[in-house]
C-alpha positions as CSV (number, residue, x, y, z in Angstrom):
1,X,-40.1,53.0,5.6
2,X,-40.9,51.8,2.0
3,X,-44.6,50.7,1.2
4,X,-45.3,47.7,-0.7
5,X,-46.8,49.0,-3.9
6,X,-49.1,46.5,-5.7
7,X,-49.4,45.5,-9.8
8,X,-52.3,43.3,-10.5
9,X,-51.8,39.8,-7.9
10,X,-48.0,41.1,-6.7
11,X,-46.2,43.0,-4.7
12,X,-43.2,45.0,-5.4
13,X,-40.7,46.7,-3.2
14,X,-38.9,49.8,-3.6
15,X,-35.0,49.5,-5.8
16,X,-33.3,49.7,-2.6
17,X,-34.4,46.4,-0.9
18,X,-34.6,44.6,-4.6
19,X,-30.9,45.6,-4.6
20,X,-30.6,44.6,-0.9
21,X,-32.1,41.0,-1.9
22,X,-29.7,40.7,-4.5
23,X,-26.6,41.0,-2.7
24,X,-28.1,38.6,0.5
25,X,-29.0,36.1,-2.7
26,X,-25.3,36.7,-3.8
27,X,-24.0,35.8,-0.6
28,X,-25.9,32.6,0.0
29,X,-24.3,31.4,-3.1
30,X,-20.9,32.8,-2.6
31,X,-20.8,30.5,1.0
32,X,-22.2,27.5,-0.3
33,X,-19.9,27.7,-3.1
34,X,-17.0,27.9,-0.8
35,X,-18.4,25.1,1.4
36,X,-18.8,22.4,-1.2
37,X,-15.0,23.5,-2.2
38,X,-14.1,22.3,1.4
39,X,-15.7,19.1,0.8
40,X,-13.7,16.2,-1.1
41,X,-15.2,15.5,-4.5
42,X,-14.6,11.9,-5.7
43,X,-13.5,12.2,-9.3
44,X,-15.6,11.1,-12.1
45,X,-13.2,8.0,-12.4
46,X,-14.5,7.1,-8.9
47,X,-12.3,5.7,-6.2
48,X,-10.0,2.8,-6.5
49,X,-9.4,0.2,-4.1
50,X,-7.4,-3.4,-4.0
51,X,-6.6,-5.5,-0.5
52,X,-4.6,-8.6,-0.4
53,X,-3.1,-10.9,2.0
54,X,0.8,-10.1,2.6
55,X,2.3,-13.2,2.6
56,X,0.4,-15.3,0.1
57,X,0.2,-12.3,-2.1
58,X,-3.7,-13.1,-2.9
59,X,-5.8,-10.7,-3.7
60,X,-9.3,-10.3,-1.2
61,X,-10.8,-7.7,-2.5
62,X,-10.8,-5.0,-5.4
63,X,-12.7,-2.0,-7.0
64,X,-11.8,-0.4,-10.0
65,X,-8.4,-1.7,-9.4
66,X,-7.1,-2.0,-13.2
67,X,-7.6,2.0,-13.5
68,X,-5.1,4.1,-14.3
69,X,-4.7,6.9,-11.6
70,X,-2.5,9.6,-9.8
71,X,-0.8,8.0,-6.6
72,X,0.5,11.4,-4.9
73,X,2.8,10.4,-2.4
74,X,2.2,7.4,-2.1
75,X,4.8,6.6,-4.9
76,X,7.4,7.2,-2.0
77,X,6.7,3.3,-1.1
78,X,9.0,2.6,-4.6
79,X,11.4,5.3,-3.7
80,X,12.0,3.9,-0.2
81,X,12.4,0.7,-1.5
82,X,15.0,1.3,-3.8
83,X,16.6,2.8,-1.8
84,X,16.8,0.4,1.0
85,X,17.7,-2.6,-1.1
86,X,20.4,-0.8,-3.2
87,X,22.5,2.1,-1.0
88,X,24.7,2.2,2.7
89,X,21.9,3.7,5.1
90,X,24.2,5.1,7.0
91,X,26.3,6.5,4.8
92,X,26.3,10.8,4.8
93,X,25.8,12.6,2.0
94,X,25.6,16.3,1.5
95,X,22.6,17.8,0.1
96,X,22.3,18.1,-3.4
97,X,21.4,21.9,-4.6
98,X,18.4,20.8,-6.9
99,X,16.7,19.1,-3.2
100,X,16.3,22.3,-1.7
101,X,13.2,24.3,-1.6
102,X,11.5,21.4,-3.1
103,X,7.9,21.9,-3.4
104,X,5.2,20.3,-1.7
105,X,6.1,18.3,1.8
106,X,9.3,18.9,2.8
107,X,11.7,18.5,5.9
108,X,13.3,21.5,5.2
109,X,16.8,20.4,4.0
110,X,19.3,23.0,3.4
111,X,21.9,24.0,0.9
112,X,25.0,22.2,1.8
113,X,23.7,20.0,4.6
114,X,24.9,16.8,5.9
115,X,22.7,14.0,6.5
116,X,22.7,9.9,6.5
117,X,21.0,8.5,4.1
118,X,18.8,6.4,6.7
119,X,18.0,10.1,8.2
120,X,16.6,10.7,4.5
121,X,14.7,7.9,4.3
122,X,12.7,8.1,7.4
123,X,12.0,12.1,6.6
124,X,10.4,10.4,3.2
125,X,8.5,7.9,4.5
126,X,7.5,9.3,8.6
127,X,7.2,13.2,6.9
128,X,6.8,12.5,3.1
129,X,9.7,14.9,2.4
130,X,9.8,15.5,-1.6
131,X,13.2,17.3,-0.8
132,X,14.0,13.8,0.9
133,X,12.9,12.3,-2.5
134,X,15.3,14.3,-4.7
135,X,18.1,14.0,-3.1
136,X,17.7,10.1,-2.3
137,X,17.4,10.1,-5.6
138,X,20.2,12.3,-6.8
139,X,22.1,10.2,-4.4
140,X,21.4,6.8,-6.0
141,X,21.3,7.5,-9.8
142,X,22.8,11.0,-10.2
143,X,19.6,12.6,-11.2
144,X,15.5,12.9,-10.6
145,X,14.9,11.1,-14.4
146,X,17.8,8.5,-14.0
147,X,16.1,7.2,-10.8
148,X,12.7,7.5,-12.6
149,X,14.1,5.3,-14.9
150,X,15.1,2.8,-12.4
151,X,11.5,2.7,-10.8
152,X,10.2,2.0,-13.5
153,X,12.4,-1.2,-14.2
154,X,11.7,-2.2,-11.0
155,X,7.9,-1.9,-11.2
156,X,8.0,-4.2,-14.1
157,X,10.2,-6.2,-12.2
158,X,7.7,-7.1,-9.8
159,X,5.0,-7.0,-12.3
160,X,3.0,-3.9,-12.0
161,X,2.6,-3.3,-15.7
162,X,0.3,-0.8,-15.7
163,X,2.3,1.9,-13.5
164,X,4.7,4.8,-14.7
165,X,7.0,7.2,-12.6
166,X,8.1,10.2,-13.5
167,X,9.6,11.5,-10.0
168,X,10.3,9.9,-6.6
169,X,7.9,12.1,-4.2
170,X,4.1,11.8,-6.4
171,X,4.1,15.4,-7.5
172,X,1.1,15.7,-10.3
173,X,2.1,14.7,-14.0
174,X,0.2,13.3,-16.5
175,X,2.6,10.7,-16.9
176,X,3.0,9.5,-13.3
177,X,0.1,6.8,-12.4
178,X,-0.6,3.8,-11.2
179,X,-3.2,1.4,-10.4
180,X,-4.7,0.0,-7.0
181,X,-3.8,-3.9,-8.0
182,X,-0.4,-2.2,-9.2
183,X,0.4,-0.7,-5.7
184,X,-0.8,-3.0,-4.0
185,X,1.6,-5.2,-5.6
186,X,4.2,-2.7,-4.7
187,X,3.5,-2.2,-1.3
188,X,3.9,-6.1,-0.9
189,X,7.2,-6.5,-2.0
190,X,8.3,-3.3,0.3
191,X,6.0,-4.8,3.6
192,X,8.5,-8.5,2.7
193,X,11.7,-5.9,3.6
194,X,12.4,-6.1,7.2
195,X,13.6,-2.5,6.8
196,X,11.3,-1.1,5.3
197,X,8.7,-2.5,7.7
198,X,10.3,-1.2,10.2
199,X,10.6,2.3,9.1
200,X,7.1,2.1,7.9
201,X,5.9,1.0,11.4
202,X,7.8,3.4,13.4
203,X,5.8,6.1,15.1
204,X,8.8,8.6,15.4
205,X,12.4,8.2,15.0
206,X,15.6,9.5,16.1
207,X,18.2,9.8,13.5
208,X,21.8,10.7,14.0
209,X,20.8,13.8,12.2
210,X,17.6,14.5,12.2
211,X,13.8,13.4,14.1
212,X,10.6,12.6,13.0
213,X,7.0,12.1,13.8
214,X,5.1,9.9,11.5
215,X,1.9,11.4,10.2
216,X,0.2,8.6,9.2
217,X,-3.1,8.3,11.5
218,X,-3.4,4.3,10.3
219,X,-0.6,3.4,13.0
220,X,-3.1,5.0,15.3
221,X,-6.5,4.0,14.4
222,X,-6.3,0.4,12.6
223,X,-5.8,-2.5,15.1
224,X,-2.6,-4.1,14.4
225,X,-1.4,-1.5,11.9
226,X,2.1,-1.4,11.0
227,X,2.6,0.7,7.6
228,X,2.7,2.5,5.2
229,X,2.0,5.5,3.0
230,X,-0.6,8.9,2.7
231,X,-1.2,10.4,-0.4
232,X,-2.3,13.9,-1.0
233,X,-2.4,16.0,-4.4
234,X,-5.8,17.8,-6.0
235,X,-5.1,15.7,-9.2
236,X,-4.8,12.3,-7.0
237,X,-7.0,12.9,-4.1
238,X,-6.9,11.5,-1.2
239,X,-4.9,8.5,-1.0
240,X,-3.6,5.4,1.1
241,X,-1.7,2.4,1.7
242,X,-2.0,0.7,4.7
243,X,-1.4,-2.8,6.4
244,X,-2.2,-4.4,10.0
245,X,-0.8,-7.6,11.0
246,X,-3.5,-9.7,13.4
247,X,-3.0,-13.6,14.2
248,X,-0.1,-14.1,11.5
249,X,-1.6,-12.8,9.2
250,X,-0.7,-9.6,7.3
251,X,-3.2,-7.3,5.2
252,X,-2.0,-4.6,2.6
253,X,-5.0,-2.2,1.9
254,X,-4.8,0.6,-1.2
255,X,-7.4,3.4,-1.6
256,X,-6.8,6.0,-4.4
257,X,-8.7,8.9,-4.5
258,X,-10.8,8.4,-1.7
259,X,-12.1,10.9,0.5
260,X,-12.5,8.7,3.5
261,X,-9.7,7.2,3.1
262,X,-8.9,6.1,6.8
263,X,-12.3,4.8,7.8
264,X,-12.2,3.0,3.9
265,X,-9.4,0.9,4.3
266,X,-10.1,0.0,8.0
267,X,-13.0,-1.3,6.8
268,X,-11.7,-3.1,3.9
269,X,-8.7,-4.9,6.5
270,X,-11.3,-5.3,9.3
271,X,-13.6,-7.4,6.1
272,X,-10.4,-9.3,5.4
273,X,-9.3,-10.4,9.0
274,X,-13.1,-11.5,9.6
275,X,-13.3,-13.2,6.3
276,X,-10.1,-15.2,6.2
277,X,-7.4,-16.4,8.1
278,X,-4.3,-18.3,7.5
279,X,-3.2,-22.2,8.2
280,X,0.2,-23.2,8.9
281,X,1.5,-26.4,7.0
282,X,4.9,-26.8,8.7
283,X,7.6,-28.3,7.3
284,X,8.5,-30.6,10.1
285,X,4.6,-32.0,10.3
286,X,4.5,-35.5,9.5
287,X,2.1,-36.6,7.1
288,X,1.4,-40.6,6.2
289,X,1.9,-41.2,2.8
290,X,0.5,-45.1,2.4
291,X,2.7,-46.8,4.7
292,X,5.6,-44.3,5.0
293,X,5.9,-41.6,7.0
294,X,6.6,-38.2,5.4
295,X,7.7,-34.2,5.8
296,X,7.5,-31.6,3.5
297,X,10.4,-29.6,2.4
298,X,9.3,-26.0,3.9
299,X,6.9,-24.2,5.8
300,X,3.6,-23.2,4.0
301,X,1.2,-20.3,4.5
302,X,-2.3,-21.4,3.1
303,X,-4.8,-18.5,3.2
304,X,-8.3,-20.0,3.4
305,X,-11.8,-18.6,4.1
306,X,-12.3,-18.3,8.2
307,X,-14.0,-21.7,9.2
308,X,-13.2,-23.8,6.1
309,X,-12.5,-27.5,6.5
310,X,-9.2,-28.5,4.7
311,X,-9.3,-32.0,2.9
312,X,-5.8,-33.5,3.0
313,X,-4.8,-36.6,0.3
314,X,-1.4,-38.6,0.0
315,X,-0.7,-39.9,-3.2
316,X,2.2,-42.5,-2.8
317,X,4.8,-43.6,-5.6
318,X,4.2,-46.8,-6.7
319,X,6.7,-49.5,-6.8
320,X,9.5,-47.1,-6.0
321,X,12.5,-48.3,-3.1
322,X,11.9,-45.8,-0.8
323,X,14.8,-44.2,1.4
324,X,15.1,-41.4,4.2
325,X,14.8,-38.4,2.4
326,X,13.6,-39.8,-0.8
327,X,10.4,-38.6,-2.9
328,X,7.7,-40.9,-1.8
329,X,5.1,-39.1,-2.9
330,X,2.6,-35.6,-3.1
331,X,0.2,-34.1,-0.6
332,X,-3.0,-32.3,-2.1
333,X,-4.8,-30.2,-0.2
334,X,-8.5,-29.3,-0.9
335,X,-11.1,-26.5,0.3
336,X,-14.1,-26.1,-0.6
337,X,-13.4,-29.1,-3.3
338,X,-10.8,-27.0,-4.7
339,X,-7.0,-27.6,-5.1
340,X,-5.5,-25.3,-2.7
341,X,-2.4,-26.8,-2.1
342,X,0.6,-29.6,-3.4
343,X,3.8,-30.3,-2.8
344,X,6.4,-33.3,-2.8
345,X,6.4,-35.3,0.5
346,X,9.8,-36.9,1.5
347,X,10.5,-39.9,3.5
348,X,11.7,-39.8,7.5
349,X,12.9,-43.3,7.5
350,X,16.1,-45.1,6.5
351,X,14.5,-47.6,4.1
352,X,11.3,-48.8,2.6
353,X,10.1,-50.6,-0.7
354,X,7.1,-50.1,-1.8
355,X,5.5,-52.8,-4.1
C-alpha cells in the first residue's frame, strides 16, 4: 500500500497512482470527446428554414432563408422532377456503367441491368439511390454535367436564383447549394405534379422491376403528410422537405441543417395549419355587381389568417350596355383592410344597360 507523503499543506502520492490518475483523466476525456461527436452540431451558419402554402405559393414563415447552403439529398426533389415532366416512365433502360457502385445511398444497381425508368425514380425518391440519380441522369441528357446543366436552367426557370447543382443525388461540393426560400420554391413546383405527389406520398412501391420502402419518417409522424425529401451529408447536415395537406390546404416545410429536423418542421406545419387557412372563391358563385348579377371566370384559393373577416366590394362599369358574359365590372376583396383579392366579374344575363 502506498502512504500519502506530505510537503508543506499537500499531499502527494506515489508515481504509480499519479500515472494511474492520468490515464482515468485521459479516459474521461477520450469518452466525452466521442459523445459530443455523436451529437449533431448546428453549423456556425445556423439552421435554415422557409414554409409556405402549396397552392397560393405564399410564404408563412422563414429563418435564414436567403443563405446559401448544402442540400444533400434533398436535391433529388429537382432530379425527380425533371425527370417526370421530360422522359417515358415506363420505358427500360439498361444501366449505364458510370451508375454502379455509386457512392453514398444506393439501391444497388448492377452492371448491365434492366430497369424502367419509373422503377428508377421511385428507388431515388422512396430510397434516395445516388446510383438512381446517375443513371436517370445519364438516361435523360447523356451525362452527370449535361443534366446538371439542365437543373440549373430549370431552377432559374422557376425562379430560385440563388441555387447551383452540380450532380443529381446532393453529394458534397462546394459548388452545389441552395437556399431554404430557393427549395421551398422547388419543392412547390414538384408537390403541383400529380406524379410526383404521388411517388412522393407513397409509403412502398412495387415496380415491375424492383420494390421499395420509403424512409422518410414525415409520412409517418406529420398529420396529413404526403411528401417529400431527407437529406443527409456531414457538410449539409441534417436536412428536410416535407408537406401535409389538412382541410384543402397544402403546406411545404424546408429545414437545412437541422438536427431536429422531424420534430422542426412538424412544428413549423402544425404553426401554419393553426395560423391560416384557405377560402374558396368559386367561379360559379354569384356575386351582385350594382344591379347585375355576376360570376367570375375561375376558381380562387385565397389564403387568409384563421378567423379573418373578408370585406367583399363590386365596382360596376358605368354607362356600359351590359350583355351575358360581358365585363360588368371588378370584385375587391379586403382583409384586414388590405387588398387581398381582384378580378373581372362577368354578367349571367342576356341583356342589361347600365346608365
Amino acid at each position: 500500500m502506498h502512504s500519502l507523503k506530505r510537503r508543506g499543506n499537500w499531499y502527494t502520492t506515489s508515481p504509480i497512482i499519479n500515472a494511474i490518475a492520468i490515464i482515468l483523466l485521459f479516459y474521461i476525456v477520450l469518452c466525452v470527446t466521442l459523445s459530443a461527436g455523436n451529437t449533431p452540431k448546428v453549423r456556425a451558419d445556423g439552421v435554415a428554414e422557409c414554409a409556405a402554402e402549396l397552392n397560393t405559393g405564399k410564404i408563412l414563415y422563414a429563418k435564414n432563408d436567403s443563405a446559401k447552403l448544402p442540400m444533400a439529398s434533398t436535391t433529388k426533389i429537382m432530379t425527380a422532377l425533371i425527370i417526370i415532366e421530360e422522359c417515358e416512365l415506363d420505358e427500360v433502360i439498361t444501366v449505364p456503367d458510370e451508375a454502379v457502385g455509386v457512392e453514398g445511398s444506393s439501391i444497388y444497381l448492377k452492371k448491365g441491368e434492366r430497369v424502367s425508368v419509373r422503377d428508377l425514380l421511385y428507388g431515388l425518391m422512396l430510397r434516395s439511390g445516388n446510383d438512381s440519380a446517375v443513371a436517370l441522369a445519364i438516361h435523360h441528357s447523356g451525362s452527370v454535367q449535361n443534366f446538371a446543366a439542365r437543373m440549373n436552367e430549370r431552377a432559374l426557370q422557376l425562379g430560385a436564383d440563388d441555387t447551383h447543382f452540380v450532380n443529381p443525388s446532393g453529394l458534397p461540393d462546394d459548388e452545389h447549394f441552395t437556399t431554404a426560400r430557393d427549395l421551398c420554391t422547388i419543392a412547390c413546383a414538384a408537390m403541383r405534379n400529380d406524379t410526383f405527389k404521388a411517388v412522393v406520398s407513397s409509403k412502398s412501391y412495387t415496380g415491375q422491376f424492383r420494390s421499395f420502402v420509403n424512409k422518410n419518417k414525415a409520412l409517418s409522424s406529420i398529420e396529413g403528410a404526403n411528401g417529400v425529401k431527407t437529406g443527409y451529408t456531414l457538410k449539409a447536415g441534417r436536412c428536410l422537405v416535407a408537406s401535409a395537406e389538412r382541410d384543402g390546404m397544402d403546406i411545404v416545410c424546408v429545414v437545412l441543417n437541422c438536427p431536429d429536423m422531424y420534430e422542426r418542421c412538424q412544428k413549423l406545419i402544425d404553426d401554419a395549419f393553426s395560423k391560416y387557412e384557405i377560402k374558396v372563391i368559386a367561379a360559379n358563385k354569384v356575386f351582385m355587381c350594382g344591379e347585375v348579377p355576376c360570376i367570375i371566370n375561375d376558381t380562387h384559393n385565397l389564403l387568409i389568417p384563421t378567423g379573418a373577416e373578408l370585406i367583399v366590394k363590386t365596382v360596376p362599369n358605368e354607362r356600359l350596355q351590359i350583355i351575358k358574359g360581358g365585363e360588368a365590372g371588378i370584385i375587391e376583396i379586403y382583409c384586414e383592410n388590405d387588398l387581398i383579392f381582384s378580378a373581372k366579374l362577368y354578367s349571367i344575363v342576356n341583356k342589361k344597360t347600365i346608365y
